[in-house]
C-alpha positions as CSV (number, residue, x, y, z in Angstrom):
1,X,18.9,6.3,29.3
2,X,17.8,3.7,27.0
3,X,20.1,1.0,25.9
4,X,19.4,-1.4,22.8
5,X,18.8,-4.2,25.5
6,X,16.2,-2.3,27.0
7,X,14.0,-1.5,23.7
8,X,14.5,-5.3,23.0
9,X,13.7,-6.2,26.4
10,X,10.0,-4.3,25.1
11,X,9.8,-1.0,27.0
12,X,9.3,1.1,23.9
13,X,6.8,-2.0,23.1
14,X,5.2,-1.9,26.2
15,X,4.5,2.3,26.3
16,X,3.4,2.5,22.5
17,X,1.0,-0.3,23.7
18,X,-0.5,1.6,26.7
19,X,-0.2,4.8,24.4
20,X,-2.9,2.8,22.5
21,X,-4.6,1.9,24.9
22,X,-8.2,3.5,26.3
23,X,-7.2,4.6,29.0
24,X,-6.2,8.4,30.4
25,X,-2.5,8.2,30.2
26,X,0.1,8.2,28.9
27,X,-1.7,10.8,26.3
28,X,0.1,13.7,24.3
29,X,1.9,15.1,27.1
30,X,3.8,11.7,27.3
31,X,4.6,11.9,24.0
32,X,5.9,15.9,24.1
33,X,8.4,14.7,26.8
34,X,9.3,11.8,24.7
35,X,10.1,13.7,22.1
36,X,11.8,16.0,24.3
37,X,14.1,13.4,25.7
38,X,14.8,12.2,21.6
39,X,15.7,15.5,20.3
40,X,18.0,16.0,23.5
41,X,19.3,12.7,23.2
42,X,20.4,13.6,19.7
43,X,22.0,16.8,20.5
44,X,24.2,14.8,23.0
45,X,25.4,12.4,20.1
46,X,25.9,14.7,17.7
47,X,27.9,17.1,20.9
48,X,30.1,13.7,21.3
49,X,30.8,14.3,17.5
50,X,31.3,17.7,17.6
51,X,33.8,17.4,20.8
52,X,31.6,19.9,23.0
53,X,31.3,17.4,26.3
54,X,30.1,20.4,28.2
55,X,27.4,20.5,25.7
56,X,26.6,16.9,25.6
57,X,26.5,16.9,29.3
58,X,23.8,20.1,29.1
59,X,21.9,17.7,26.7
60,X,21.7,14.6,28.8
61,X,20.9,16.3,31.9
62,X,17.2,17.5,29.4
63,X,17.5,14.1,28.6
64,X,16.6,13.5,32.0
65,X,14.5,16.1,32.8
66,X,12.4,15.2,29.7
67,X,12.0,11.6,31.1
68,X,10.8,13.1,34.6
69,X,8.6,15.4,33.2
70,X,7.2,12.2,31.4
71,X,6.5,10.6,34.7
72,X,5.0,13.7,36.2
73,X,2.7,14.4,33.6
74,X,1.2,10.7,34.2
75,X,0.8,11.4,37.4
76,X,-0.9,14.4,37.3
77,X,-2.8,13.4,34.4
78,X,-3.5,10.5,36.4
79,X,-5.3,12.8,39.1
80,X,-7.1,14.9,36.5
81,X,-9.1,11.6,35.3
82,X,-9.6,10.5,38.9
83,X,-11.3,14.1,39.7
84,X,-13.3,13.6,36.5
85,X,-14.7,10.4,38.6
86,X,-15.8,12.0,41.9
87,X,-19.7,11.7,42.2
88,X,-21.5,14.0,40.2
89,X,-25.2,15.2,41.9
90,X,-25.8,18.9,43.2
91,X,-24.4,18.1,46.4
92,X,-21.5,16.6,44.9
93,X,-21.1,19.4,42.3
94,X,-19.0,22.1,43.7
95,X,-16.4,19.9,45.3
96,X,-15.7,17.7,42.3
97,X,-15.5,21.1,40.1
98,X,-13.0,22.4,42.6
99,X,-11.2,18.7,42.4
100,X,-11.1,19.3,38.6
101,X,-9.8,22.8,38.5
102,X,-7.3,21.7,41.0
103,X,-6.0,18.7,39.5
104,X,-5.6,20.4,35.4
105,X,-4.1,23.7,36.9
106,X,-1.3,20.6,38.7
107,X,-1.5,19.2,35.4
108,X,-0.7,21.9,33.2
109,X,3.0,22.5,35.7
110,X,5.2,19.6,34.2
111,X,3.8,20.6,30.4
112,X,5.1,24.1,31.2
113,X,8.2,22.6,32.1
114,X,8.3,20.4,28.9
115,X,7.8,23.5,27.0
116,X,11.0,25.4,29.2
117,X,12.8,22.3,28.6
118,X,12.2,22.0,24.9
119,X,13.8,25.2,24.1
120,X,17.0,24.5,26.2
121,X,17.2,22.0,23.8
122,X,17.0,24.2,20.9
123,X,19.3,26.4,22.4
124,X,21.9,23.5,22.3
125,X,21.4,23.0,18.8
126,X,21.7,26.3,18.4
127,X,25.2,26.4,20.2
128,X,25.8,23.4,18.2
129,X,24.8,24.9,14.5
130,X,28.7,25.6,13.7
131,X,30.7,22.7,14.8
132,X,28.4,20.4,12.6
133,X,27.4,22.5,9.8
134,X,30.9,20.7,8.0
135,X,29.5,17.7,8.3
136,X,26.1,16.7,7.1
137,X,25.1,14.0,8.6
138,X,25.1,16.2,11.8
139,X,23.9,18.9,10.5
140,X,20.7,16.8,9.6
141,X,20.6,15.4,13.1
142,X,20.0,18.9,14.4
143,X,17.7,19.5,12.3
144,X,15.9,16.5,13.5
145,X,16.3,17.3,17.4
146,X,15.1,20.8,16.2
147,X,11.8,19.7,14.4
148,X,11.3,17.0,17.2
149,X,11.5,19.8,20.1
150,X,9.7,22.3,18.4
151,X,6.6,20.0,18.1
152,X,7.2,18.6,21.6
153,X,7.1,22.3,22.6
154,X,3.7,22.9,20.7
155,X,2.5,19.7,22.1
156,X,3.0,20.8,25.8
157,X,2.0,24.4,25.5
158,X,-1.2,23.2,23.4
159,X,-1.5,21.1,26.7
160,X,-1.8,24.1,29.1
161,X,-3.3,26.5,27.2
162,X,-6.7,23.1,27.2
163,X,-6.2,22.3,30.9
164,X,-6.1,26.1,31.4
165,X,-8.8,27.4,28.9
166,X,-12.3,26.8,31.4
167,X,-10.2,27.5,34.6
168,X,-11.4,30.5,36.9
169,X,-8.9,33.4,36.6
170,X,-6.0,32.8,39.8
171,X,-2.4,34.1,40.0
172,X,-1.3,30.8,39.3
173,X,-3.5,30.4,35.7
174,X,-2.0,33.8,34.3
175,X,1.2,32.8,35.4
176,X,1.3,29.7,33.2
177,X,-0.1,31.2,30.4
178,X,2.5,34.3,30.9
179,X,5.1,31.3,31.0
180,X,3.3,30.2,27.4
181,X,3.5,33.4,26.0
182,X,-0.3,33.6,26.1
183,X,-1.8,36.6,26.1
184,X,-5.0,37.3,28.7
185,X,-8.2,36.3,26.5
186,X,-6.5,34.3,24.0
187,X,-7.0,31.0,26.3
């Protein structure tokens, strides 16, 4: 978890900067798992309020997962832009199109998971609607974790359903977009 030291010590500084950047990642999929991790982190706080540990517990362990899924996505994005790189030339051709298939079907795994993960979290809030509905400065803090995950979601499935779209069909294609709720043709 973040801690006030850390955002002063320029983390947040130093991933909006390479968010800027010109360079392959951290892209959109980096942001749907930050947004993941907020929202969660949210839920936990406003949990802590509610005195549902069990539930603030459930949202720090997405909390986590968000964060992972952050690093996973750069790394598989990261091996999507290196395919993209392979030698191009008719001898070349097949291999680096395989390389490229290969590497945005791997991609498109820890955005599915971001999308899984995203509606945990709305499943908290969810679990969470009562005990803060009295009070309405939680109340509006769910709503805010809910907004924030239901865009992180549409983020990460918008994410597989492009890595996805010009892939040959394979069990493992129709099983993502099945996981998406994508129908067959619509990708």
């Amino acid at each position: 978890m973040a801690h006030d030291d850390d955002v002063d010590g320029g983390e947040l500084t130093d991933f909006l900067n390479r968010l800027a950047a010109r360079t392959p990642t951290p892209a959109g999929g980096s942001v749907a798992a930050l947004c993941t991790a907020q929202a969660a982190a949210l839920v936990a706080m406003v949990a802590r309020y509610c005195d549902t540990e069990e539930l603030a517990e459930r949202a720090e362990g997405l909390v986590d997962e968000a964060q992972r899924l952050m690093a996973d996505d750069e790394r598989a994005f990261g091996a999507v832009a290196a395919a993209w790189k392979l030698p191009r030339g008719s001898e070349h051709d097949a291999d680096r199109r395989a390389a490229i298939n290969d590497a945005l079907l791997a991609a498109s795994e820890p955005q599915a998971r971001l999308v899984e993960t995203a509606v945990d979290v709305l499943v908290l809030i969810d679990q969470l609607r009562h005990a803060a509905a009295p009070r309405p400065g939680l109340a509006s803090d769910l709503v805010a974790a809910a907004e924030v995950a239901r865009t992180a979601s549409a983020i990460a499935r918008m994410n597989v359903e492009s890595n996805v779209r010009t892939l040959p069909d394979s069990e493992e294609r129709e099983r993502l977009l099945r996981r998406m709720g994508v129908m067959k043709g619509r990708a």
